[in-house]
Backbone as JSON, one array per atom type, in Angstrom:
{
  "sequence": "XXXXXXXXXXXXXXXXXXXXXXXXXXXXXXXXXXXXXXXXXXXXXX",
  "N": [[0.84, -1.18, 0.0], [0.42, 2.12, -0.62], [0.47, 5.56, 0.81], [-0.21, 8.76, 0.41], [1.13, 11.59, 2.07], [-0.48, 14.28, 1.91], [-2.33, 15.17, 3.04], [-2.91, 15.26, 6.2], [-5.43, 13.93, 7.42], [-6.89, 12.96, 5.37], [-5.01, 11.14, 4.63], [-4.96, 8.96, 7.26], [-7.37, 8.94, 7.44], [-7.15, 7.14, 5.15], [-5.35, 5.08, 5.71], [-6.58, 3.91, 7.79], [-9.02, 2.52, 6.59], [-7.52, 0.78, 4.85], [-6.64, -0.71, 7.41], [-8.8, -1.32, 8.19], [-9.92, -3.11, 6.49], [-7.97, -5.19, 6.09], [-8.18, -6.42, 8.82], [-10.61, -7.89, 8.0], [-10.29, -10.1, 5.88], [-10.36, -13.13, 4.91], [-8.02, -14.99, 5.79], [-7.49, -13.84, 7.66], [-9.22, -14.52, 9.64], [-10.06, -17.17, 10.07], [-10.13, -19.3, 12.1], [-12.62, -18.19, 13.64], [-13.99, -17.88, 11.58], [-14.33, -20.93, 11.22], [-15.24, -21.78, 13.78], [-18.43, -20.37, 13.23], [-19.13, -21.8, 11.65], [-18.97, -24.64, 12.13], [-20.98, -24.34, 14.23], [-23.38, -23.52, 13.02], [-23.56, -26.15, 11.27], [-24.03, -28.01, 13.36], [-26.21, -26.7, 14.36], [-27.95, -27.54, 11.71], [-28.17, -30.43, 12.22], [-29.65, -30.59, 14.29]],
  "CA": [[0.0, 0.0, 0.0], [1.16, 3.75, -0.68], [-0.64, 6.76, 0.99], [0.56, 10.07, 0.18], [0.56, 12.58, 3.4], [-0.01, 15.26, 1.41], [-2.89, 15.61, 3.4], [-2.97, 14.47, 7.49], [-6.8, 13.73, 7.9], [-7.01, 12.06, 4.23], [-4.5, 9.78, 4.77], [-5.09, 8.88, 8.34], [-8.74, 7.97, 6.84], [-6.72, 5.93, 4.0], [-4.84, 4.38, 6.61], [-7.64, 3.15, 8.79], [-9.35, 2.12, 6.0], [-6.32, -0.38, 5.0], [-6.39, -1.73, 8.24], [-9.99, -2.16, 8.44], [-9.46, -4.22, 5.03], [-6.99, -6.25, 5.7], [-8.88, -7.18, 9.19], [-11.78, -8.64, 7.39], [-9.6, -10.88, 5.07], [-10.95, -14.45, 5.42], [-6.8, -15.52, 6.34], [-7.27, -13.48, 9.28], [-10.38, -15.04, 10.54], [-10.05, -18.49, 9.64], [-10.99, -19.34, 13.11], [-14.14, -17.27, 13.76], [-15.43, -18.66, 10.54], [-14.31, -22.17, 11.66], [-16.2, -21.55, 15.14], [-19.35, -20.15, 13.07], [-19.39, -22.66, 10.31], [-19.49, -25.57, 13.35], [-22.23, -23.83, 14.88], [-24.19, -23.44, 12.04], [-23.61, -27.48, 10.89], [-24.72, -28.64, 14.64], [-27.78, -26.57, 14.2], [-29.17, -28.6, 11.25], [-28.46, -32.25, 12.93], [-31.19, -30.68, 15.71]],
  "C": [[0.88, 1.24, 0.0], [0.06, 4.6, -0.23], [0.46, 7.23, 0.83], [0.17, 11.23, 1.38], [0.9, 13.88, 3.07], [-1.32, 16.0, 2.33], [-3.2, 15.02, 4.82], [-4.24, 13.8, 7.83], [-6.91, 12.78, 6.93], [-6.43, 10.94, 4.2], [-4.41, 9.24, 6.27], [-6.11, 7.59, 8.07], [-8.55, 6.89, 5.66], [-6.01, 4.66, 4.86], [-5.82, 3.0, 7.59], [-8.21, 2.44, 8.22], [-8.86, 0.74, 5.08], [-6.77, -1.39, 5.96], [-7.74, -2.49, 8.49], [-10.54, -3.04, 7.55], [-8.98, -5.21, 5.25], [-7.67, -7.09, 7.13], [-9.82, -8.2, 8.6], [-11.01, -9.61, 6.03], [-9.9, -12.32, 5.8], [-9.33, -15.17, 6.22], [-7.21, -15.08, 7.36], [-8.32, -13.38, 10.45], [-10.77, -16.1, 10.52], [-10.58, -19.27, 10.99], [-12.31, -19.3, 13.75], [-14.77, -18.29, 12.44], [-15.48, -20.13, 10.58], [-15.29, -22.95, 13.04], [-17.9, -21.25, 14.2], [-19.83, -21.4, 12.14], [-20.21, -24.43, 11.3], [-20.71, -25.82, 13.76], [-23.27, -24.33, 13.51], [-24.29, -25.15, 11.32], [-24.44, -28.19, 11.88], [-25.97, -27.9, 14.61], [-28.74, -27.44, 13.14], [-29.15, -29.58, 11.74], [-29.68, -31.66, 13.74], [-32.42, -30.95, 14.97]]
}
């Protein structure tokens, strides 16, 4: 990624926006969706 800090507020909000990207990346929840996916299998057997 490249921001340009030509502007402090703009890229701050480009910044955050990155990170709140790259959170939501299925690698970096492989877990959580391993935990929900579970769930969601043991509910149809009921």
């Amino acid at each position: 990624y490249i921001v340009v800090n030509d502007d402090l507020g703009e890229a701050s909000e480009k910044v955050a926006s990155i990170l709140r990207a790259e959170s939501c990346k299925i690698s970096r929840n492989k877990e959580q969706i391993q935990f929900i996916y579970k769930q969601y299998q043991e509910s149809k057997e009921k």
